[in-house]
N, C-alpha and C positions, 0 to 999 in steps of 0.2 A: 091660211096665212103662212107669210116663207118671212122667218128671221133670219137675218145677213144681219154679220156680225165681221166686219174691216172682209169684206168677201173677193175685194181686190187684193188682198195682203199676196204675195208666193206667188204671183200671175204674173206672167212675160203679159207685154201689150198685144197680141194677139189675143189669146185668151181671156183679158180686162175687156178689150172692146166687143169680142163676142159675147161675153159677160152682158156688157153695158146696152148692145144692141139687142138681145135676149129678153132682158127686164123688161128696153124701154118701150119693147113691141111685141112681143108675144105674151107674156106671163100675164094671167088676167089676173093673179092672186093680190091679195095684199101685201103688200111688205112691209118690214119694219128695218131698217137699214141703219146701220150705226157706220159711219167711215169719215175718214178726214181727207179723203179723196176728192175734192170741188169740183172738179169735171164729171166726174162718176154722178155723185150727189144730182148735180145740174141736170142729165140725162136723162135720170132713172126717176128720181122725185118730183113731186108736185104739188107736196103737202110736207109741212113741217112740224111737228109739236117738240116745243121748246123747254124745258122745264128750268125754273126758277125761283127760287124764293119758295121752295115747297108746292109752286103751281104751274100746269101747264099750261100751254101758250099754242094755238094752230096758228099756222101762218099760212095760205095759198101761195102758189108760186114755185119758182126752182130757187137753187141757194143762193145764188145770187140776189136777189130779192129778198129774198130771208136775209139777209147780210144787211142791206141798206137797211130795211124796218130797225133794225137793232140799234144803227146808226142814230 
């Protein structure tokens, strides 16, 4: 399991996207990704757990998707 915590924070866009293209295709690992990045998010994720109200929430999809459900 690989925790990423804002792991685009301090990254020129070179480095973000090699970032972003790294995750979204080679790393077989789990993540758990915390960022307020929405492209990043979009890329990299495919699964959401949401917490609320003391409960969590999966959601399938990229963030985007997770956006409208919320809606």
């Amino acid at each position: 399991m690989l925790l990423l915590a804002e792991p685009t924070n301090h990254l020129d866009l070179q480095a973000a996207l090699w970032l972003e293209e790294h995750l979204s295709t080679r790393c077989k690992s789990m993540l758990v990704v915390v960022s307020h990045e929405e492209g990043f998010l979009n890329a990299v994720c495919q699964e959401f757990l949401h917490l609320q109200d003391k409960k969590l929430h999966a959601y399938r999809g990229d963030f985007d998707a997770f956006v409208d459900r919320q809606l």
